[in-house]
C-alpha positions in Angstrom: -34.0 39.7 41.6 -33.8 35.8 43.5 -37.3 34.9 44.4 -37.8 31.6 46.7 -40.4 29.2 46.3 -40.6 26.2 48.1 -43.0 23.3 48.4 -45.4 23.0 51.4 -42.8 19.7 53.2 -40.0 22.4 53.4 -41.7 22.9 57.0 -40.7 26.7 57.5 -42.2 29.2 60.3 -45.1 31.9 58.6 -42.5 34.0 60.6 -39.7 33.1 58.2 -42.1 33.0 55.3 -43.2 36.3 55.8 -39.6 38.0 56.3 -38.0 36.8 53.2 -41.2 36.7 51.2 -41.2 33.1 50.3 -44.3 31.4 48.1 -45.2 27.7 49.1 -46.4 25.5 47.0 -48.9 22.9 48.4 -48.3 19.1 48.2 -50.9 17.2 47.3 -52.2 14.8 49.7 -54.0 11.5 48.8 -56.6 9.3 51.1 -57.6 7.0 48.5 -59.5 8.6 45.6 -59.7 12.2 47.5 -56.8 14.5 46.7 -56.3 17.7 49.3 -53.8 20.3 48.8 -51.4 20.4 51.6 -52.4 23.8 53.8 -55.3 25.0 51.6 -58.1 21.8 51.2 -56.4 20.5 54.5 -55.1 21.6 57.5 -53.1 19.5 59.9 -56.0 18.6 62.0 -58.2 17.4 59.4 -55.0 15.4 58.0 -54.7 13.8 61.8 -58.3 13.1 62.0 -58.8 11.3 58.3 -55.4 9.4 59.6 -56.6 7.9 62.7 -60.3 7.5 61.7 -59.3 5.9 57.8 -58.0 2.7 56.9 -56.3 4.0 54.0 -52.4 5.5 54.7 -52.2 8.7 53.1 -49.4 9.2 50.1 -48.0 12.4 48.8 -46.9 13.7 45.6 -45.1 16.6 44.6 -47.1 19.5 42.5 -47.0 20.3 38.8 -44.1 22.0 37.4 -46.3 24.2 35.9 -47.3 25.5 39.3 -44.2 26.5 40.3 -43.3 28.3 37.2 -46.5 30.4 37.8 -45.1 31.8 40.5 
């Protein structure tokens, strides 16, 4: 059995997620000292509101290996 799992920046359609069953793994998202996960604590609004209203620049970083594998 091939299972694929990709991270939340891989940018594909729910449609395509759906048909082939693919898990997503959230980025995190940093503004400052908050951390979001990418899809689940924010959505792209929110992330386009904190970014125009913040002076902080948002960073990203990838998740935990260990998240992946419990998939």
């Amino acid at each position: 059995m091939v299972k694929i799992i990709c991270d939340s920046g891989c940018d594909l359609t729910a449609e395509m997620v759906g048909k082939y069953d693919i898990s997503i793994v959230p980025l995190n998202v940093h503004f400052g000292s908050e951390t979001f996960r990418d899809g689940i604590d924010i959505t792209p609004d929110v992330f386009y509101q904190k970014l125009a209203a913040g002076k902080v620049h948002p960073t990203t970083s990838a998740p935990a290996p260990g998240v992946f594998a419990e998939i």
